[in-house]
C-alpha positions in Angstrom: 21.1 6.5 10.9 18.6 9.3 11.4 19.0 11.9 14.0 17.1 10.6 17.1 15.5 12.3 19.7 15.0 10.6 23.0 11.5 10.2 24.8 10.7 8.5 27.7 7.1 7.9 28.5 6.1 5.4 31.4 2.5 2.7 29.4 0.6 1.4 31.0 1.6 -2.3 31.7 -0.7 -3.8 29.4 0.1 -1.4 26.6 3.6 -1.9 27.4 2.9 -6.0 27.0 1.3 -5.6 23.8 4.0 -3.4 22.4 6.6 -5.8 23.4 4.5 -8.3 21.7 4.4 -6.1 18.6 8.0 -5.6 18.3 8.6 -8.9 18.4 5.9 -10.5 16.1 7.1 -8.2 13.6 11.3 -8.2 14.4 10.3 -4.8 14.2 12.2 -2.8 17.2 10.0 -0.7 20.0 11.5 2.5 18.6 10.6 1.7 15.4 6.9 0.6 16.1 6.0 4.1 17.8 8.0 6.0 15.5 5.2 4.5 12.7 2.7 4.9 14.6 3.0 8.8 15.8 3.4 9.1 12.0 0.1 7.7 11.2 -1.3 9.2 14.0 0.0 13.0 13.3 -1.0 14.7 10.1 0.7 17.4 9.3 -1.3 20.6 7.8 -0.5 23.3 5.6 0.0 26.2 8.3 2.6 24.9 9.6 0.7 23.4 12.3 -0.1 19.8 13.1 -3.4 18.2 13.4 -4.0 15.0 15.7 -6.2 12.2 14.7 -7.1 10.7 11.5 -6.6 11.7 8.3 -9.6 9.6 6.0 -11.1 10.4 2.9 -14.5 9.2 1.8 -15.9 10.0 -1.7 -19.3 11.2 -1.5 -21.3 9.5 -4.0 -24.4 11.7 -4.4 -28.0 10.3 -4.6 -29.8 10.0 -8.2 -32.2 12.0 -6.7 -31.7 14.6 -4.2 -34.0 16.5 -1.9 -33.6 20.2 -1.7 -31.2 20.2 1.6 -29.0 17.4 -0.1 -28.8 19.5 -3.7 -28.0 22.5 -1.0 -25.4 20.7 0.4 -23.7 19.4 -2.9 -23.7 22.5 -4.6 -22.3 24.2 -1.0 -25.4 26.9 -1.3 -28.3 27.8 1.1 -31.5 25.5 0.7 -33.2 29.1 0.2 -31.0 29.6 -2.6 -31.8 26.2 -4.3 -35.5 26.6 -3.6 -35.9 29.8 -5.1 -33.7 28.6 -8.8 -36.5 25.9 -8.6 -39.7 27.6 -8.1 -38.2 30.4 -10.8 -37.5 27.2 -13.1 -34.4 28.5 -13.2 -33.2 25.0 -11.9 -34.0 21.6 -12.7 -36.5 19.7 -11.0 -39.8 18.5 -10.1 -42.4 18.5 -7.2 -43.0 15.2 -6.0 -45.8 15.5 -2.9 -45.0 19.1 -2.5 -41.3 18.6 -2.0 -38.9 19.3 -4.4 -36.6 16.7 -6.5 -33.8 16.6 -8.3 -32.2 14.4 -10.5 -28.3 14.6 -10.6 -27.6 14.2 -14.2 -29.8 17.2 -15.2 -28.7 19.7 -12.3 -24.9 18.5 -13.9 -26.1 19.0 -17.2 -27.5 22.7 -15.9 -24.1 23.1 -13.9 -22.0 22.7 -17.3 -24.3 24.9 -19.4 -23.9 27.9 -16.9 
C-alpha cells in the first residue's frame, strides 16, 4: 500500500451524495475516487510548481487561406512584420479587395526555402 496522507474536508451534502453514489457504482472506494480526481485535476509543471485546472490540447489546423493577423499569428510575428515581407514581395501573397492573402502551402513552401 502506498504511503497515505490523511485529509478531512467537510462537501457539501449533495456532493457528498453523489460521491457516495460514485464510489459505489464503480466498487471504487471514496479515497480512491478523489485521489483520481485531484490527479486529473492538478497538472504538475516543469518549475517545480503545480498548475490547477485543465490540462487540453487542441491542434490548430490553420486556414487555406489566411489574412494578415492570422499569418501573424501562425508565424508568432507582428502583423507589421508580415505586411511589410508582402508589400516588399518578399512574402507570398496576393491582394484580394485591398487586404492581403495568403495561401498556406506557398508561405510553407517560402518557410522551407529560407
Amino acid at each position: 500500500m502506498q504511503d497515505r496522507t490523511p485529509l478531512y474536508v467537510r462537501l457539501p451534502t449533495e456532493e457528498a451524495e453523489k460521491l457516495d453514489r460514485a464510489a459505489f457504482e464503480t466498487k471504487t472506494s471514496k479515497q480512491d475516487l478523489v485521489t483520481d480526481m485531484v490527479r486529473r485535476f492538478t497538472v504538475e509543471t516543469t518549475d517545480d510548481g503545480i498548475a490547477i485546472g485543465h490540462a487540453a490540447f487542441r491542434p490548430f489546423a490553420p486556414p487555406d487561406v489566411l489574412t494578415v493577423a492570422e499569418l501573424a499569428s501562425w508565424l508568432q510575428v507582428g502583423e507589421d512584420a508580415v505586411a511589410e515581407l508582402a508589400e516588399a514581395g518578399d512574402l507570398p501573397g496576393r491582394k484580394l479587395a485591398g487586404e492581403w492573402r495568403f495561401a498556406r502551402e506557398a508561405v510553407l513552401d517560402w518557410l522551407a526555402k529560407r
